[in-house]
C-alpha positions in Angstrom: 127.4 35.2 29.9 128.4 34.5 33.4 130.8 38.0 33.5 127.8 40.3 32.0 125.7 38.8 34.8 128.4 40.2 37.3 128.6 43.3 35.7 124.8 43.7 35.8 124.1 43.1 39.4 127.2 45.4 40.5 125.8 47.9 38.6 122.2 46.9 40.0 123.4 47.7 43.7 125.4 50.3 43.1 122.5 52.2 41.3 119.7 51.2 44.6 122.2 52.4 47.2 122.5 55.8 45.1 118.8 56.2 44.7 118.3 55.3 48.4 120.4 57.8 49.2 119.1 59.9 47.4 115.5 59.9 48.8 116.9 60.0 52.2 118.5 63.3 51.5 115.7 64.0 50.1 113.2 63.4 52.8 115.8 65.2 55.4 116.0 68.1 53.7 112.2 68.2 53.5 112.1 67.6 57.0 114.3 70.2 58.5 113.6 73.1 56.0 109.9 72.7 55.1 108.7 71.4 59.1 107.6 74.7 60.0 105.7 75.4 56.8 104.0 71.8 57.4 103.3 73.3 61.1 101.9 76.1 60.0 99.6 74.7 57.3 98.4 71.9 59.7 97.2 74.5 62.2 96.0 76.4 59.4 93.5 73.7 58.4 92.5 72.7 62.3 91.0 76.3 62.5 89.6 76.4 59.4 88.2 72.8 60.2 86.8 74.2 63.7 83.6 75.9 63.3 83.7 78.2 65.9 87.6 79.8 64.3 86.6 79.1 60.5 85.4 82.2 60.1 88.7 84.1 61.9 91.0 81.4 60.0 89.5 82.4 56.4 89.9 86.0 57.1 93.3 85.3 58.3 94.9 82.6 56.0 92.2 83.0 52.4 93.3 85.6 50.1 90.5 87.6 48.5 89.7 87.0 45.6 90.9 90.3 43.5 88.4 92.1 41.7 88.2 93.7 37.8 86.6 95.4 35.3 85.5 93.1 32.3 85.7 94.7 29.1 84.5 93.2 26.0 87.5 91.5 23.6 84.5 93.2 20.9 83.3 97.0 20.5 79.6 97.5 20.5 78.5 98.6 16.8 78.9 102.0 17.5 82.9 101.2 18.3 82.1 102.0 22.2 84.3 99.6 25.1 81.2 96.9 26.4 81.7 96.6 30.2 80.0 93.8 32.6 77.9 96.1 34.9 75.0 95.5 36.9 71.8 97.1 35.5 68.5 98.4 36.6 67.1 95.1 37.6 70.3 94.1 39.8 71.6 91.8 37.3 74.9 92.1 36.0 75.0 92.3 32.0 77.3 93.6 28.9 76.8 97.4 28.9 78.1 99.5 26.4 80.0 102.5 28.0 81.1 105.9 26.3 84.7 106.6 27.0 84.3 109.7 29.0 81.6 107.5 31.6 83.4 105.6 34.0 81.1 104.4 36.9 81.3 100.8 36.0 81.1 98.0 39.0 84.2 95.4 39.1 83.5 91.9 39.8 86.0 88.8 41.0 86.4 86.0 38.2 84.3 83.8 40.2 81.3 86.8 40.5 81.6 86.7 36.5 81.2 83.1 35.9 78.3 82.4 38.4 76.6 85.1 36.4 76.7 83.3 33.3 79.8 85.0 31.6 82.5 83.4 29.9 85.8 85.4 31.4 88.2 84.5 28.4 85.5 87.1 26.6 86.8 90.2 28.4 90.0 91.4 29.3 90.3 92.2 32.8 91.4 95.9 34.2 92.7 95.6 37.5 90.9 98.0 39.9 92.8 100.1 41.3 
């Protein structure tokens, strides 16, 4: 009907001029509150683009990765804790530790996966 058709496009404008308003509060408040963060992550990136400050900029904007000790979810079969550790041939592997010995390496996440460890194995101790 012809009135529904009226009713329908009112409602029609009425609902773009709201969402364009909308999005142009939106992009205002973006623009004045978040413009210095945008600064500082745009010079962020040049220097970490240049070669000669990449190095500098890493150090300066990359957190480090944190690093842990990686128990075993599992006691060995004597019931002693199993700790990722390197051993005598300088390759980290599972090593079953007493619990009065505590000279056990940590290792970031990443350390542990490129050795060949699954990390959802352990449970990681936060060193201190």
């Amino acid at each position: 009907s012809a009135a529904s058709d009226v009713y329908k496009r009112q409602h029609k404008e009425l609902a773009v001029t709201v969402n364009l308003k909308n999005i142009y509060d939106y992009i205002f408040y973006n623009e004045t509150v978040e413009s210095k963060k945008i600064k500082d992550l745009n010079q962020e990136l040049v220097l970490i683009a240049l070669p000669k400050y990449r190095d500098w900029a890493h150090d300066q904007f990359v957190e480090p990765e944190k690093k842990y000790y990686w128990r075993r979810k599992k006691n060995d079969k004597d019931g002693d804790s199993v700790y990722l550790d390197i051993d005598v041939y300088g390759v980290m592997a599972p090593h079953s530790f007493y619990s009065n010995q505590i000279d056990y390496q940590a290792f970031t996440e990443s350390e542990v996966i490129e050795a060949g460890y699954n990390p959802d194995y352990y449970w990681k101790e936060e060193v201190e």
